[in-house]
C-alpha positions in Angstrom: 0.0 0.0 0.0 1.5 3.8 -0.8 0.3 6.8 -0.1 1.4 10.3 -1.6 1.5 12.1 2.3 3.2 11.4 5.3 1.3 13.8 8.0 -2.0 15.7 7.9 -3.7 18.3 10.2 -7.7 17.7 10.7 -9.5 21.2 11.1 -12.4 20.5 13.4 -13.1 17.4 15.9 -16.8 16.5 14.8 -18.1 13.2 13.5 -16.6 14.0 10.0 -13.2 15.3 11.3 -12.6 12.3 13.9 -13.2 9.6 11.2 -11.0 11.0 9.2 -8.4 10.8 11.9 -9.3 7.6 12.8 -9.3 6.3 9.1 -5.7 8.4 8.4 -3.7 7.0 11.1 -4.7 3.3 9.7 -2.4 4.4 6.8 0.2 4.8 9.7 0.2 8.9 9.1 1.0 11.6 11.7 -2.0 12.9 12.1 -3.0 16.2 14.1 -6.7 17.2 15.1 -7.3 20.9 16.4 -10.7 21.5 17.9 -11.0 24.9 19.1 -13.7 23.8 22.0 -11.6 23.3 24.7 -13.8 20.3 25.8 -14.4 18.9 23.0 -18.4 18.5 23.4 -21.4 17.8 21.3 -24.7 19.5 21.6 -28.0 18.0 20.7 -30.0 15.2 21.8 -30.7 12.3 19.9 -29.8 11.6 16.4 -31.2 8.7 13.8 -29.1 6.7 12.2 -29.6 4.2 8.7 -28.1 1.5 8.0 -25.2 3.2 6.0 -23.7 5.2 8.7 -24.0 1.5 10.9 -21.9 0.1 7.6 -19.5 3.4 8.4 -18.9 3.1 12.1 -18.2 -0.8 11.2 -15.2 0.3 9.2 -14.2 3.1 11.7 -14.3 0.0 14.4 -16.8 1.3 16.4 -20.0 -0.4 15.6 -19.9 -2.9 18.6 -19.5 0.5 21.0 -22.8 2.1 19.0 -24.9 -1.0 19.7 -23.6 -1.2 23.4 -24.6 2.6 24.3 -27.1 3.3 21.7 -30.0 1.6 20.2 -30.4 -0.6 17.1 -33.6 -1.5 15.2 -35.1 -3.1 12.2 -38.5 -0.8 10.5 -40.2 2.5 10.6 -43.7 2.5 12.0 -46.2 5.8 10.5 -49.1 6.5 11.8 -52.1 9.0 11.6 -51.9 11.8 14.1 -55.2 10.1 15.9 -53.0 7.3 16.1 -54.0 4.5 13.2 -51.0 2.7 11.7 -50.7 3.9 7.9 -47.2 1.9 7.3 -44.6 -0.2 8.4 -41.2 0.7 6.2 -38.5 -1.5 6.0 -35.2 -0.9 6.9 -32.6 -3.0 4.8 -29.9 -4.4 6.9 -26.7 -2.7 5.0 -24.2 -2.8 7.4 -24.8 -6.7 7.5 -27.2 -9.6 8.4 -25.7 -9.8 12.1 -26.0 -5.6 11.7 -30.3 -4.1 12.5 -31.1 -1.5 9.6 -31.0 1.4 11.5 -30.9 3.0 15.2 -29.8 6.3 16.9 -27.9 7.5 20.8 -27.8 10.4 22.1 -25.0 12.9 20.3 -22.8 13.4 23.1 -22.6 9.5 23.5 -22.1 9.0 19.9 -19.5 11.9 20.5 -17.8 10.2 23.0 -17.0 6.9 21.3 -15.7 8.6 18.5 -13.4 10.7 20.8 -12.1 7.1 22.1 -11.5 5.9 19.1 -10.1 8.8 17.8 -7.2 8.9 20.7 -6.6 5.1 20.9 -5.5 5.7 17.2 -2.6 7.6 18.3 -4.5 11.2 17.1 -2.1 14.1 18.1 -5.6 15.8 19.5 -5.0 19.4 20.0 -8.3 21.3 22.0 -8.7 24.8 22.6 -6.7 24.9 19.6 -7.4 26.0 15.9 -5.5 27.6 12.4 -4.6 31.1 12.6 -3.1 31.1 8.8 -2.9 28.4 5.8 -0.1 29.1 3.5 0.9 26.1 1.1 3.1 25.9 -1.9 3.8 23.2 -4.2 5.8 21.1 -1.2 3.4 21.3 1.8 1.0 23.6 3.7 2.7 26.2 6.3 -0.2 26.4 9.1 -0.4 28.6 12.2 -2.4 28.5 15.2 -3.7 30.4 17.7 -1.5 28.8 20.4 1.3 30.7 18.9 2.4 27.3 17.3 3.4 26.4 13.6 3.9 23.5 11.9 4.2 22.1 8.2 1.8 19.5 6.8 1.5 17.7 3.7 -2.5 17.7 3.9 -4.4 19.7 5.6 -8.6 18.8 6.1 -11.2 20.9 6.8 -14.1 19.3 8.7 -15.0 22.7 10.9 -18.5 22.4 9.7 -21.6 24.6 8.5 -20.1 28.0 9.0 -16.3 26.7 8.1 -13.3 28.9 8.2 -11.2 27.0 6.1 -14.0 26.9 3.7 -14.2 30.8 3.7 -10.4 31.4 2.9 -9.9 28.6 0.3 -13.5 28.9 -1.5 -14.2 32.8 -0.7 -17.0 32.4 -3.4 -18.8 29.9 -2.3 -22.5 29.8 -1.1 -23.8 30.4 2.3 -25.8 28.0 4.3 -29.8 28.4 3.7 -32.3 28.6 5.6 -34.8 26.4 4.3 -37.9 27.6 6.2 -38.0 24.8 8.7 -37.0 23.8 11.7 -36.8 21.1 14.4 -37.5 20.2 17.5 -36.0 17.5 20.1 -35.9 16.3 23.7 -35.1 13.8 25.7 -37.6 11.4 28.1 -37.6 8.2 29.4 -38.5 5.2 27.0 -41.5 3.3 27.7 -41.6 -0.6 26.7 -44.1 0.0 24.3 -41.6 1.9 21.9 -39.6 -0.7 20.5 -38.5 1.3 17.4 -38.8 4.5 15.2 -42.0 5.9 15.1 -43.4 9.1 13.2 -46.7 10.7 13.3 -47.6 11.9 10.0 -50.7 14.2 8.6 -51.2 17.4 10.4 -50.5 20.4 8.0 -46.9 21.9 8.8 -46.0 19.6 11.8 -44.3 16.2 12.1 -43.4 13.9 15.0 -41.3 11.3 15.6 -39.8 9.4 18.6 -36.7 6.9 18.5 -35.0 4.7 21.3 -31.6 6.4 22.0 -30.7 3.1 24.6 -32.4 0.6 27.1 -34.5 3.3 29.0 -34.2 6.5 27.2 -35.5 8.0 23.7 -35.5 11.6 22.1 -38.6 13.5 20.7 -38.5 14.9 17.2 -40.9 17.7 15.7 -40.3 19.6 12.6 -42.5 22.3 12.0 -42.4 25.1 9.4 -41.3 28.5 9.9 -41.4 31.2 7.4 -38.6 33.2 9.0 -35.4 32.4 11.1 -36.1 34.2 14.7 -34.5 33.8 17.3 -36.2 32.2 20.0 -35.1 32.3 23.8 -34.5 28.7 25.6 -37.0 29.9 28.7 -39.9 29.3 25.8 -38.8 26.0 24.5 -40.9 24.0 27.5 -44.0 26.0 26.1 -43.8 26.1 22.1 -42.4 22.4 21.9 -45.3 21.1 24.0 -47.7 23.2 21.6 -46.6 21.7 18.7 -47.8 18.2 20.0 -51.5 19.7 20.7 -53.5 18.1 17.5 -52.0 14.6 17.8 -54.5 12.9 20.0 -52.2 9.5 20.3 -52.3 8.9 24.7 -48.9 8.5 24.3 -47.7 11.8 22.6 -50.0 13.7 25.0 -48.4 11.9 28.3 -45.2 12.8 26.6 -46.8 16.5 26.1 -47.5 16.5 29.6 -44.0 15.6 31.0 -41.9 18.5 29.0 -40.0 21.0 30.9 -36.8 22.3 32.1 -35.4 18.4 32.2 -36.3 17.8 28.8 -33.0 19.0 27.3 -34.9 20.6 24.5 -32.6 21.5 21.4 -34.1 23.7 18.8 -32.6 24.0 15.6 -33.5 26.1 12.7 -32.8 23.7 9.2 -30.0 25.1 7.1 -28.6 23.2 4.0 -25.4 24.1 1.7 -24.0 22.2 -1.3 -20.4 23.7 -2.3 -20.3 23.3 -6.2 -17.2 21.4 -7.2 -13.9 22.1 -6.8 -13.5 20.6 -2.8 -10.2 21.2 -2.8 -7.5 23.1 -3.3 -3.9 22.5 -3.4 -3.2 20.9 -0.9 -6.3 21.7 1.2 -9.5 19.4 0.8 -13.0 19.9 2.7 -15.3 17.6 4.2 -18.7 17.2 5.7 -20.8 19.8 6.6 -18.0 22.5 5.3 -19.2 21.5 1.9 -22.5 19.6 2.0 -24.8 20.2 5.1 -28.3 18.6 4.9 -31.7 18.9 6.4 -32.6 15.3 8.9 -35.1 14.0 6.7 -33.1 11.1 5.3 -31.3 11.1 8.1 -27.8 11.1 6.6 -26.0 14.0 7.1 -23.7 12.5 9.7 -23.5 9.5 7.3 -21.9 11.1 4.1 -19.3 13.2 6.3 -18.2 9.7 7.7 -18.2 8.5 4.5 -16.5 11.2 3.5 -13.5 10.6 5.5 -13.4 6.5 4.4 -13.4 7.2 1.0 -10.6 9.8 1.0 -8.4 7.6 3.0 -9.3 5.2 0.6 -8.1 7.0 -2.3 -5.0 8.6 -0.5 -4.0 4.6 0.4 -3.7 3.9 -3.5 -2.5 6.6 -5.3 0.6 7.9 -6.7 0.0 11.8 -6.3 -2.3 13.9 -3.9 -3.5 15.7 -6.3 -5.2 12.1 -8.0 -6.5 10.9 -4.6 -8.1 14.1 -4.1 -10.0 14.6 -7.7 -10.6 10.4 -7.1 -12.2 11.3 -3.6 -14.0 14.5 -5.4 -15.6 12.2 -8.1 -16.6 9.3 -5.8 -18.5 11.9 -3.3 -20.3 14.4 -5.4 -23.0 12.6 -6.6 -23.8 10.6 -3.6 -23.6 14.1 -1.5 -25.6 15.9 -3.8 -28.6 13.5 -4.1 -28.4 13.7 0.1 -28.8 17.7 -0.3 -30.8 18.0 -2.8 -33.4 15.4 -2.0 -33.8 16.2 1.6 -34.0 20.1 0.8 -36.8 19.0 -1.7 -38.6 16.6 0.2 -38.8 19.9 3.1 -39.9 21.7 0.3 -43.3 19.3 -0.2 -44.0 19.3 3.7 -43.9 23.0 3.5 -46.5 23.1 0.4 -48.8 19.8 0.9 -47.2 19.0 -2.1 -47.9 15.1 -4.4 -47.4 12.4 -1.7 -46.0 10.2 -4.6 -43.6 12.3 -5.2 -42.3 12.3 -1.6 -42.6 8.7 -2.0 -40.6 8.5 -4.8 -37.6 10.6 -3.8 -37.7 8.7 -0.3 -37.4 5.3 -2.0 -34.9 6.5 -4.8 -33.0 7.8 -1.8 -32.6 4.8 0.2 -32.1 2.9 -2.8 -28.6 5.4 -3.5 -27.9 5.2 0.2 -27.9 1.6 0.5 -25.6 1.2 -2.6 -21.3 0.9 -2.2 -19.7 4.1 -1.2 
């Protein structure tokens, strides 16, 4: 096995940016990551995951972990908001027969595992930390940080997310994250027996629920709702707005769980933004990955996924080729299309909840989707 580098510096400690460590330093590379939170955490509550980011964390070794803390399961239950079962969906076991087709755990859980991982590889892991300056030339990339540090790399990735900085100094040009008019809702709450899997409530104009197990006893709350503009919206009203949201679905078991919201909740609200950075990715000797280039809305429930992918598939390509410069236009051309169809069809399948638009349609691009997903990266 070759590879055209010897060292790389990670920008950015998230999902995407700690696979790629992890996945780098099983080439046997000197790999630095900076994160610039000094603790290295991970907001949110739950998170759903398909079967392709299970077939991911099995590469990156950390599969058995998920399935320990978190929660795997086979099938999507929908049902009316009065509570009548419209549809069981099937959820393809990718990662493997031994592997369920989907699950989710609670972010900083998730976080955790991958932080493990990412320091039992031997990760030079750098908090507090990040790039001041990025200077490269035909030989390497001159990088300095904002511990008063420099050092030379001969890659340098940048996984700092939505509202990247490495993004805005190698791609000044490119777009801006959008808001697309929608935004979510979760919390977290105990998990009664009775929820065994992912369930969604479907059919009320505007407003969709969903619950998932995040491990033995708990599970997170999901409700997306439109919103035609991006306010800001202080955490002292989350308790209230959250728990109005949940007032037309008559189900007894979304109204106990209406009942029980409050301050312990750990209500996250998010406002849905999505990007897609037209190709070029990289740069030189400076590549981006993840959300710094293709952020997506959660309704196929794959953005982590395709930033951990991301990071496979360029170690992949950097483990058999002769120049950078190849691995990085092979890594380009294997990820644009798969990325793209992520973007694009979540944005548009937000774009039908927001209108009432043909339910075919939605059907369509959600089975056209999973189809792509379930395919070889």
């Amino acid at each position: 096995m070759t590879c055209p580098i010897q060292n790389a510096l990670i920008i950015g400690g998230g999902f995407s940016g700690m696979s790629a460590a992890i996945e780098l330093r099983k080439l046997g590379l000197t790999v630095d990551l900076v994160e610039i939170d000094p603790g290295w955490r991970s907001y949110g509550a739950g998170i759903s995951l398909g079967g392709a980011t299970l077939r991911a964390f099995r590469t990156l070794g950390i599969l058995e972990e998920f399935l320990r803390l978190g929660s795997g399961t086979d099938g999507l239950d929908l049902y009316t908001p009065a509570g009548q079962l419209l549809a069981t969906m099937p959820t393809p076991r990718i990662a493997g027969p031994d592997v369920p087709g989907g699950g989710a755990i609670m972010r900083p859980v998730l976080a955790k595992i991958m932080a493990t991982a990412t320091r039992a590889q031997g990760v030079n892991v750098r908090l507090g930390c990040t790039f001041t300056s990025l200077t490269q030339d035909a030989d390497g990339v001159s990088v300095g940080f904002t511990d008063g540090q420099s050092r030379r790399y001969d890659l340098v990735i940048g996984a700092d997310g939505l509202y990247s900085k490495v993004r805005e100094g190698l791609l000044p040009d490119a777009p801006k994250p959008r808001f697309t008019h929608q935004a979510v809702w979760r919390a977290v709450l105990p998990r009664p027996p009775e929820v065994q899997r992912a369930t969604m409530w479907i059919g009320l104009p505007k407003i969709k629920v969903g619950v998932n197990p995040v491990s033995t006893d708990e599970m997170y709350i999901f409700v997306t709702e439109d919103r035609p503009t991006n306010d800001l919206i202080e955490p002292e009203r989350f308790p209230k707005l959250f728990a109005d949201l949940l007032a037309g679905f008559q189900v007894p078991a979304l109204q106990a769980i209406r009942s029980g919201i409050g301050a312990q909740s750990q209500i996250v609200y998010r406002p849905l933004e999505g990007l897609l950075v037209p190709r070029p990715w990289f740069r030189g000797r400076v590549v981006l990955i993840g959300d710094a280039v293709h952020a997506t809305t959660p309704h196929l429930a794959s953005g982590a996924c395709i930033g951990i992918e991301d990071a496979i598939v360029l170690a992949d390509e950097l483990s058999r080729a002769d120049t950078l410069n190849a691995a990085l236009a092979s890594f380009q051309s294997r990820r644009w299309e798969r990325c793209r169809m992520v973007v694009e069809n979540s944005a548009r399948l937000g774009e039908l909840e927001i209108s009432g638009g043909d339910k075919a349609e939605q059907q369509r691009i959600l089975g056209a989707s999973l189809a792509a997903l379930a395919a070889p990266i």
